[in-house]
C-alpha positions in Angstrom: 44.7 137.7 164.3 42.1 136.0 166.3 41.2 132.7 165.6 37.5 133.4 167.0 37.0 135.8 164.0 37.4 132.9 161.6 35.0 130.7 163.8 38.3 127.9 164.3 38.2 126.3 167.7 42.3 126.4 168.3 42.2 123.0 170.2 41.0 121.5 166.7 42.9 123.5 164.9 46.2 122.7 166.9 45.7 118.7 167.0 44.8 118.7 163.0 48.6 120.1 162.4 50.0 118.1 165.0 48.4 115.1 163.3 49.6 115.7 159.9 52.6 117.7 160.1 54.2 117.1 163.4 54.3 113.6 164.4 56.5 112.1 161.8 59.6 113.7 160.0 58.5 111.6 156.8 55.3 113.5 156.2 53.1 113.0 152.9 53.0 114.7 149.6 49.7 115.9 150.3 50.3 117.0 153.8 53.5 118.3 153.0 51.6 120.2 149.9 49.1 121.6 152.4 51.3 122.6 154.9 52.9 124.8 152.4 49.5 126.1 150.5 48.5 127.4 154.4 52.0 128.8 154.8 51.4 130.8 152.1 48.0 131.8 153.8 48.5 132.8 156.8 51.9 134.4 156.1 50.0 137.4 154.2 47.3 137.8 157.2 49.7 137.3 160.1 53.5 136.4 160.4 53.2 136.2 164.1 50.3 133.7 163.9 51.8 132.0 161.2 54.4 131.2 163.9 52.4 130.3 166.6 50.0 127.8 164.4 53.3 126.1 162.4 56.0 126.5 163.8 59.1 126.7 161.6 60.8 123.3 160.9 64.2 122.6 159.0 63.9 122.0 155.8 66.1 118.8 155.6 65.0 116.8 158.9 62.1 119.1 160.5 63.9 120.0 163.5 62.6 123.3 165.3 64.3 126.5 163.9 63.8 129.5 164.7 62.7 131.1 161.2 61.3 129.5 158.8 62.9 128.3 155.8 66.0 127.6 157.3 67.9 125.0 158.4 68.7 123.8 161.8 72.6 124.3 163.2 72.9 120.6 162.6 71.9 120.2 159.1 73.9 123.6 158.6 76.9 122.0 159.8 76.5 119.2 157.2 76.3 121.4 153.8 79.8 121.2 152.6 80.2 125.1 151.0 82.4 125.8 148.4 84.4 128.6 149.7 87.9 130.1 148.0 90.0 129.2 146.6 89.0 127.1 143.7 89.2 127.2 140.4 88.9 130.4 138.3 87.0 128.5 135.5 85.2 125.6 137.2 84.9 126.1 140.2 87.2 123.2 141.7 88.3 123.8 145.4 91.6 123.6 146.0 93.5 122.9 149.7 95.6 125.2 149.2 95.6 129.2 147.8 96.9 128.9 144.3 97.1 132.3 143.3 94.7 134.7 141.6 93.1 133.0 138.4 94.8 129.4 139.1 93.3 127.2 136.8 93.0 123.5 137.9 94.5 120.6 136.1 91.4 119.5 134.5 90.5 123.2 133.3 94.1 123.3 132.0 93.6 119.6 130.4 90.2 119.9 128.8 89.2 123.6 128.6 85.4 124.0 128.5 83.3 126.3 126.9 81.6 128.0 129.4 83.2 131.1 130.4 83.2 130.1 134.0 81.3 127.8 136.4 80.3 128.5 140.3 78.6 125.8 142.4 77.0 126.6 146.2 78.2 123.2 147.6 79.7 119.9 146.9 77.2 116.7 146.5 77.3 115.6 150.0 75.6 115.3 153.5 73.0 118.0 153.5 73.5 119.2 150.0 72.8 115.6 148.7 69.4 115.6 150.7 68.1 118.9 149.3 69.0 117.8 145.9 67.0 114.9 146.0 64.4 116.2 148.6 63.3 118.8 145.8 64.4 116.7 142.4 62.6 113.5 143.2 59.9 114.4 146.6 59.0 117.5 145.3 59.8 119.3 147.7 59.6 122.8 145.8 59.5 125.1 148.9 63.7 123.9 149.1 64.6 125.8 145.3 64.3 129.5 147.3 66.8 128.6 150.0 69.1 126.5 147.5 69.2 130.0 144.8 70.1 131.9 147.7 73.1 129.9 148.3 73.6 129.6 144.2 73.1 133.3 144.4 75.8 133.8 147.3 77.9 131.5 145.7 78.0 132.5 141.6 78.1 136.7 143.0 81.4 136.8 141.2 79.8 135.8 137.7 76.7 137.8 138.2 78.1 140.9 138.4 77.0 141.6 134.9 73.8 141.7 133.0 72.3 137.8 131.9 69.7 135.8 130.4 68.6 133.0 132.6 68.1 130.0 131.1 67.7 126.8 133.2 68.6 123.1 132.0 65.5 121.2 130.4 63.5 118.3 130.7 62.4 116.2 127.6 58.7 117.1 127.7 57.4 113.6 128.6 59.8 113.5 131.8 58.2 117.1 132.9 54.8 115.6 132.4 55.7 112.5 134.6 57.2 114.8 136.9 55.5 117.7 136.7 58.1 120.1 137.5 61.7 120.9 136.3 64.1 121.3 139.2 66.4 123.5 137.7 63.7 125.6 136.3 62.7 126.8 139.9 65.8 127.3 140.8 66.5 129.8 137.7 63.0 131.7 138.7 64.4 132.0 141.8 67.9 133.6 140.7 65.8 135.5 138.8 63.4 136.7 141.4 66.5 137.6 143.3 68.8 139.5 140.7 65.9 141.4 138.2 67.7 139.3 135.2 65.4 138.3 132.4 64.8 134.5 132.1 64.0 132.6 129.2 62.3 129.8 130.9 61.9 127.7 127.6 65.0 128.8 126.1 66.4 125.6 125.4 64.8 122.6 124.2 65.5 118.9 125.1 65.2 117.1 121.3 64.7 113.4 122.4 64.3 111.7 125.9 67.8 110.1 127.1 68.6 108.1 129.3 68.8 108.4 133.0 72.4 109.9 134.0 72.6 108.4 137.2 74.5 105.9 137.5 76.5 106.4 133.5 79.7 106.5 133.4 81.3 110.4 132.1 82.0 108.4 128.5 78.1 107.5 128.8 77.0 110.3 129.2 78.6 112.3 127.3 77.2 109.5 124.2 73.7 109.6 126.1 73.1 113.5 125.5 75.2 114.4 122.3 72.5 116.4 120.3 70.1 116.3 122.9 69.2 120.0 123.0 68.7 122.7 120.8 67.6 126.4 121.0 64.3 127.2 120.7 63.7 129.3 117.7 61.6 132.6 119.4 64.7 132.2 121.7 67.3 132.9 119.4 67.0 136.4 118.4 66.7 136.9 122.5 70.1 135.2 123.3 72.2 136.9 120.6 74.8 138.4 121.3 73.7 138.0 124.8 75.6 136.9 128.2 73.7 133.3 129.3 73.8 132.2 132.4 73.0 128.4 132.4 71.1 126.8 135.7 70.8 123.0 136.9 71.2 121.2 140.4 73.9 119.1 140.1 77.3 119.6 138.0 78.4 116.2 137.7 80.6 115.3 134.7 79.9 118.0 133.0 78.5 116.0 129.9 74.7 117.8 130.0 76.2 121.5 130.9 79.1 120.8 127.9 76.1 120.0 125.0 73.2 123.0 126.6 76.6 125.4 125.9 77.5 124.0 122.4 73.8 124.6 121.6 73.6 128.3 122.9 76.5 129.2 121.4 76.0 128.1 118.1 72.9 130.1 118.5 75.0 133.3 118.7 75.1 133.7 122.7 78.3 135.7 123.1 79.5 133.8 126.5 78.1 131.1 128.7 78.3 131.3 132.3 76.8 128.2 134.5 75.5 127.7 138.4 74.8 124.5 140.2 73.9 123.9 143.6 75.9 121.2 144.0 79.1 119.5 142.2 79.7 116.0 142.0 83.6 114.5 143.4 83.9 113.2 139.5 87.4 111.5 141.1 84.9 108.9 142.9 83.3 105.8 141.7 82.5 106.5 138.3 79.6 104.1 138.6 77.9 105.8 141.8 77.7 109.4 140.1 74.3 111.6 140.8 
């Protein structure tokens, strides 16, 4: 592509993005918004002079890469994976190889009623920063590499047929926000298997309270009844595998009332995938 065509005078062009994009890691919401809007530009005219023009950063810390929407070998060394062997049912590491289907202490304990849960990484390092870089900067352009890993990760569970169904906001905390995390991250799993998604499926009843920082006994009171099917959704989910999406599995307290709820509706089984899971074993206080 020449730049001539378009009447841009490159030496313009090239200290305008430098300007906004370049000299700080910490850039603005609206030059981080534009950044993105021309990425999605020029990526249809010209890869190669998308390149050239802006070139790819990491998405945690906006180190050069050599693709975009990657991360850089640093910030990949960070993301603490969840790799085998963990738990068949929550998807718990363990240290050491238990055996096929070893269920861990807590599954044993308190048995949930999801079918299974699968989680790309635990809440730490990078994986903490793409959490909140997308949850509270808005950093949407992070959900497409974070469902890749989710997708990676829950392969196992999505060997069969589901309906999508991401975790809710109360409608006041999506207007305030404007966006529900876990919602991209579902249209992305969905994007990337063919699954059907029911984007609205299920319904946050009242606002609660903010989980972070709750104790699991607080939270668990905070959101008891806090979500319900929506009723076009019901006839959709019946009898129907559901596979349940959020960012963070923490104490399980928000995952344990969406499943209650979508199984009283008549979904046969309830599958769910996190990006992250919370250490639940740490300060009870300090949880995401």
């Amino acid at each position: 592509m020449r730049l001539a065509t378009y009447g841009i005078r490159f030496d313009l062009v090239n200290s305008l993005l430098k300007s906004c994009f370049y000299e700080s890691c910490q850039l603005s919401s609206w030059a981080r918004d534009l950044r993105y809007k021309c990425v999605g530009l020029l990526t249809s005219a010209s890869k190669s002079s998308l390149d050239f023009l802006l070139p790819p950063r990491c998405l945690i810390c906006s180190a050069a890469t050599d693709r975009g929407g990657a991360y850089c070998p640093n910030c990949w060394k960070d993301l603490p994976l969840i790799e085998r062997p963990f738990c068949e049912q929550l998807g718990i590491p363990f240290v050491h190889h238990m055996g096929a289907g070893a269920l861990s202490p807590k599954a044993i304990s308190d048995p949930p009623l999801f079918a299974r849960s699968r989680s790309a990484t635990l809440f730490s390092g990078s994986a903490r920063e793409c959490v909140h870089k997308l949850k509270y900067g808005r950093r949407r352009e992070l959900a497409k590499p974070m469902a890749e890993m989710m997708v990676r990760a829950g392969k196992d569970i999505l060997q069969e047929r589901s309906i999508i169904i991401p975790v809710p906001l109360h409608w006041t905390r999506l207007v305030e926000r404007r966006f529900n995390q876990a919602a991209d991250l579902a249209n992305e799993i969905a994007a990337y298997t063919g699954y059907p998604i029911e984007i609205s499926g299920l319904q946050r009843t009242r606002r609660t309270q903010n989980q972070v920082g709750l104790t699991g006994k607080e939270r668990a009171k905070n959101v008891r009844g806090a979500f319900r099917v929506k009723a076009a959704s019901a006839p959709v989910i019946s009898s129907q595998r559901v596979l349940l999406v959020d960012d963070v599995f923490t104490t399980g307290s928000t995952v344990r009332t969406c499943v209650r709820a979508l199984l009283s509706a008549g979904a046969s089984s309830v599958d769910v995938l996190t990006f992250s899971m919370a250490d639940t074993t740490a300060n009870q206080t300090n949880l995401p």
